[in-house]
C-alpha positions, 0 to 999 in steps of 0.5 A, a space after each residue: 577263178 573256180 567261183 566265177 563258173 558258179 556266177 557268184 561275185 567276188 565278194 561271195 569268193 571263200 577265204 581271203 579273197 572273198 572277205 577283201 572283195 567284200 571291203 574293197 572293191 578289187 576284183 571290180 576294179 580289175 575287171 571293169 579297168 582292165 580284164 573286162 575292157 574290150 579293147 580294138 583286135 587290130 592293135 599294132 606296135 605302136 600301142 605299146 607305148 602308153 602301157 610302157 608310159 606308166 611302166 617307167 612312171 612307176 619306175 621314176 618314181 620308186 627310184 626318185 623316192 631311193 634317191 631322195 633318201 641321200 641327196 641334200 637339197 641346197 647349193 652347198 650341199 647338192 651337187 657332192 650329196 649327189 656324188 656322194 649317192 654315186 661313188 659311196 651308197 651301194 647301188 646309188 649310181 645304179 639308181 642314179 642312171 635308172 632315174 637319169 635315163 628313165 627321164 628320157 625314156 619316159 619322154 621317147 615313149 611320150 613322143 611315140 605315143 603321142 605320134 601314133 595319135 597324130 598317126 590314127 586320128 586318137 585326138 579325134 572326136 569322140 576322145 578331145 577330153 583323153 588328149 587333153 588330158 594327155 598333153 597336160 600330162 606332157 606339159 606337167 612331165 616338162 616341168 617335171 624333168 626340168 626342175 629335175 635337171 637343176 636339182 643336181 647343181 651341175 654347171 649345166 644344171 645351173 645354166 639351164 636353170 638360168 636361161 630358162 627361167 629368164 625366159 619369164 621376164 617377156 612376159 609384159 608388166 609382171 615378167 620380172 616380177 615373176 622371175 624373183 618370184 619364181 627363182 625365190 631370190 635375185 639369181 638362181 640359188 638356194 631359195 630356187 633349188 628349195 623351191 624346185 625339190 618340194 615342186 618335183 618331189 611332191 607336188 608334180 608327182 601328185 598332180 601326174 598321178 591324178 592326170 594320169 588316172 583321168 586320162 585312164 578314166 577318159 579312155 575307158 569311157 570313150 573306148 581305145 581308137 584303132 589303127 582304122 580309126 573305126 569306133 568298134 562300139 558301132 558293130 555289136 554282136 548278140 551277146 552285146 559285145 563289139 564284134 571287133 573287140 576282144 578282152 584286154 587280159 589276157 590278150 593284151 596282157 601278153 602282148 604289153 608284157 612282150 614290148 615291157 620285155 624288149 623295152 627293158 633289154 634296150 633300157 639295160 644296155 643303155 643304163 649299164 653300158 652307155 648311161 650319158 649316151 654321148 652327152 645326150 642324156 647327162 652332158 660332161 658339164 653337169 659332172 662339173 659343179 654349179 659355176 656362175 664365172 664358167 659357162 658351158 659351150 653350148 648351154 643347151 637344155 635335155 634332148 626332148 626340150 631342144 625342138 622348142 629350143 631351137 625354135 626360141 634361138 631361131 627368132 632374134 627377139 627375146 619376147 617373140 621367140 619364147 611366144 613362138 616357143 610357148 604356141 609350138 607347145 600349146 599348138 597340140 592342144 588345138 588339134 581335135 578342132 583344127 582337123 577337120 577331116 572326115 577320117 581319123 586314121 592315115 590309112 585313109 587319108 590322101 598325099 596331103 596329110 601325109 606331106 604335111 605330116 611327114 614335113 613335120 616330123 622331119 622339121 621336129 627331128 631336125 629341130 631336135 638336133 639343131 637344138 644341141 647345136 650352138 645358136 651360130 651361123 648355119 645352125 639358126 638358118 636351118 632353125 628358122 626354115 625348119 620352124 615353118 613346116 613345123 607350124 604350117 603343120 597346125 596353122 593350114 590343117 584345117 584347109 589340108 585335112 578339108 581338102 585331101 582326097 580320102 579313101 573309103 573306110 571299111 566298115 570292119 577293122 583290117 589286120 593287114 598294112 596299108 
């Protein structure tokens, strides 16, 4: 703007802009979040995933407020009002899908921002705090989408619901307990879509919002990681600044708006073209109402849920499989202490972590798809030989990471692959 050459504040700025600047402090709070941030030169293709987190966040939410408008919470009511929205309220079923698909994308950039971590070292010291922060996001997102799925009151949903829930009662002395409590009644009902509509309505989407402005907070404090893993604060120039740095607008202005535009073309074909993507983003039981005398073949829960699921399947014990469910989520949260690496990024790491790391993302894939399969015969075999690399992963890291044979780490940040 014209008044910063004279080096006059925002709030000295003449007209509108001035006089806002002088009761609100916008300009300071875009420059010091975002224009001003001095962000790493070397950011790649896998750094535009946490900006297209908070794209469809803001999109889940704008449509959850839409379709919250014509659905009618209860078991009498909630599956036709959700019919309803989709043949009779203009572009309901248009909102619909976004919401429906937006749930699962929000969960595939999730996943891939959360690898690109596992990729680079970002859950390293100094930056614990900003991935704790993150998982607790995670954590929040899954009861989120969860409690989402039921409020359809599609067979599916109602199964799921039951299922999961259930799962409550392993835990020793209050599990029961804490099953009717949960669920508000003595099977899954009214009470429990009541229940869950005033958790993802209201209370999750707050909670999320505060999660996600600390994790912003934590970032900006500790600064962005890089594809090098080199803390870019170390090599200042004259002027102060990071050597290695440059400003987040317009740079990565332009480039976040170039992976929004190819985000949104693939996020449009799915949305108009094949918006259940096969059974994989709204399963045929969930087009049904809510049966307790008919079960669906399999009950399986949401694509981004089935690695967990698989894994809860592949123990014969009730009790000891959903404690393995519980630490192959909790596992993340240990990775800044279980690393014990002497580098962040896999640009400089040795065959080991990337053996392990590549098991890893084979076993979670796997577990994935075999999470959709019915719990029978070669399908819980596979199950139960995925879920060891899967856990070697976090339980020898910090031996692996100790002992695999390093690279040198440039001093400066690199542009070209390794």
């Amino acid at each position: 703007m014209a008044y910063e050459a004279t080096g006059k504040s925002a709030a000295e700025a003449p007209g509108f802009w001035g006089w806002l600047n002088k009761r609100l402090p916008v300009d300071f709070l875009w420059r010091s979040q975002w224009a001003d941030y001095i962000a790493p030169k070397n950011f790649n293709f896998w750094y535009f995933f946490g900006s297209l987190a908070l794209l469809v966040l803001v999109m889940q939410l704008v449509t959850g407020i839409f379709l919250t408008m014509f659905y009618k919470v209860g078991e009498a009511t909630a599956f036709d009002s959700v019919e309803f929205i989709m043949r009779e309220v203009s572009f309901g079923w248009l909102m619909r899908y976004l919401h429906s698909t937006g749930a699962s994308a929000f969960f595939l950039v999730v996943y891939l921002h959360m690898y690109r971590a596992l990729l680079y070292g970002s859950y390293k010291a100094p930056r614990e705090l900003l991935w704790i922060f993150g998982m607790i996001i995670y954590l929040a997102l899954m009861a989120e989408a969860f409690m989402g799925y039921v409020l359809p009151w599609g067979n599916m949903s109602f199964w799921a619901a039951t299922v999961i829930i259930n799962l409550f009662s392993t835990i020793p002395v209050i599990g029961p307990g804490l099953v009717e409590w949960i669920r508000g009644d003595y099977g899954v009902a009214d009470a429990t879509l009541n229940r869950f509509f005033s958790l993802h309505v209201v209370a999750i989407p707050l909670i999320l919002l505060l999660l996600v402005a600390l994790h912003l907070l934590a970032l900006h404090e500790v600064g962005s990681n890089n594809p090098d893993g080199i803390e870019i604060k170390s090599k200042k120039g004259a002027d102060g600044k990071p050597l290695d740095g440059i400003r987040s607008h317009p740079y990565y202005t332009v480039k976040d708006l170039m992976g929004v535009c190819v985000f949104l073309t693939a996020f449009a074909i799915v949305v108009f073209f094949i918006p259940t993507m096969g059974d994989l983003f709204l399963e045929k039981a969930n087009f049904e109402p809510a049966n307790p005398l008919s079960t669906p073949d399999p009950i399986s829960p949401s694509w981004y849920f089935t690695p967990y699921y698989a894994i809860l399947r592949a123990v014969p014990n009730k009790g000891i499989g959903a404690l393995f469910m519980l630490v192959a989520v909790t596992a993340f949260f240990f990775l800044p202490w279980l690393d014990r690496s002497p580098v962040r990024s896999i640009r400089y790491r040795g065959w080991l972590f990337k053996l392990f790391l590549g098991l890893f993302t084979i076993a979670f894939l796997g577990l994935m798809y075999l999470g959709m399969q019915p719990a029978q015969g070669i399908y819980v075999t596979l199950s139960r030989v995925l879920s060891v690399p899967y856990f070697l992963f976090f339980l020898l890291m910090p031996w692996y990471s100790k002992w695999d044979p390093v690279k040198p780490v440039p001093e400066r940040v690199t542009f070209h692959a390794h």
